[in-house]
C-alpha positions in Angstrom: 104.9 109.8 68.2 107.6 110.0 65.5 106.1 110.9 61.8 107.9 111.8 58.6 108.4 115.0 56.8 106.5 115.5 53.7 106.9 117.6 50.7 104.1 119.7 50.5 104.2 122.2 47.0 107.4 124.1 47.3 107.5 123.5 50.9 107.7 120.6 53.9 105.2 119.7 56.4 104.1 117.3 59.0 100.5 116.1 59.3 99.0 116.9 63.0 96.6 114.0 63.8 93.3 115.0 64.1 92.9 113.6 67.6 95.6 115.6 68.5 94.4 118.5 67.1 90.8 118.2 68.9 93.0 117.6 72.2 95.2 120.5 71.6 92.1 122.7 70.5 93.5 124.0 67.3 91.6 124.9 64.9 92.7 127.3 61.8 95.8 129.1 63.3 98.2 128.3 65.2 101.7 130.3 66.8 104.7 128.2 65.9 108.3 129.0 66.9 111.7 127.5 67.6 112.8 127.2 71.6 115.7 125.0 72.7 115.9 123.1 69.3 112.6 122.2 69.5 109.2 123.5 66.9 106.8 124.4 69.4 102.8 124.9 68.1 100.3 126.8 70.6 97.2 128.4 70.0 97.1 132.0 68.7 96.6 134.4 71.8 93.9 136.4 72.0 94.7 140.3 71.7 94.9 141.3 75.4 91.8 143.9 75.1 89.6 141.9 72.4 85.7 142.5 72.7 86.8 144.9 75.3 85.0 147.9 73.3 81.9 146.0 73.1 81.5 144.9 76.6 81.9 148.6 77.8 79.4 149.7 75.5 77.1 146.8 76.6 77.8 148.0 80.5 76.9 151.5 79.2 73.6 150.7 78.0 72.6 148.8 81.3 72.8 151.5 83.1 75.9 149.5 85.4 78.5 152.3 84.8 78.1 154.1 87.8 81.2 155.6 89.7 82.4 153.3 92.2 83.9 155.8 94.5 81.8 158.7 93.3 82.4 162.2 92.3 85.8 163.8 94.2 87.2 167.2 93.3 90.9 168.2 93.6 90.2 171.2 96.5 93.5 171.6 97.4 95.7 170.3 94.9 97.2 173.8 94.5 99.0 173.3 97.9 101.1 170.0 96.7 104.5 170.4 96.0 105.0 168.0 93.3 
C-alpha cells in the first residue's frame, strides 16, 4: 500500500487505515523504530512481570501456596567445601 506523508502541526505523519489497525490490534500506543531502512510499528510489550503481584496475592488467599517440595533443612551444609 503506498500513502503520502502529511504535515501534521510542526510535525509529519502517515495515516494507518483503520482496517489495518483492527488487523494489527493497535490501539493507543504503539513501539516504532528504524531496522534495515525500514519504520517498523509493533505493539507495546507488556512489562515481563505485569499483574504478577496480584496474581500471587490472589494464589495466597486461596489457600494454593503450599510448598511444592515441602519443608528441607540444610543439616549438613557445614561440611561443603564451597
Amino acid at each position: 500500500m503506498k500513502t503520502t506523508i502529511r504535515k501534521m502541526g510542526n510535525s509529519q505523519g502517515v495515516l494507518i487505515p483503520k482496517p489495518i489497525l483492527a488487523q494489527l490490534g493497535l490501539e493507543d500506543e504503539v513501539d516504532m523504530e528504524v531496522e534495515n531502512d525500514a519504520l517498523v510499528i509493533r505493539r507495546p510489550q507488556k512489562a515481563v512481570r505485569e499483574g504478577w503481584a496480584v496474581a500471587s496475592k490472589r494464589v495466597a488467599e486461596t489457600g494454593d501456596d503450599a510448598l511444592v517440595m515441602g519443608e528441607f533443612g540444610n543439616a549438613g551444609d557445614a561440611e561443603i567445601t564451597w
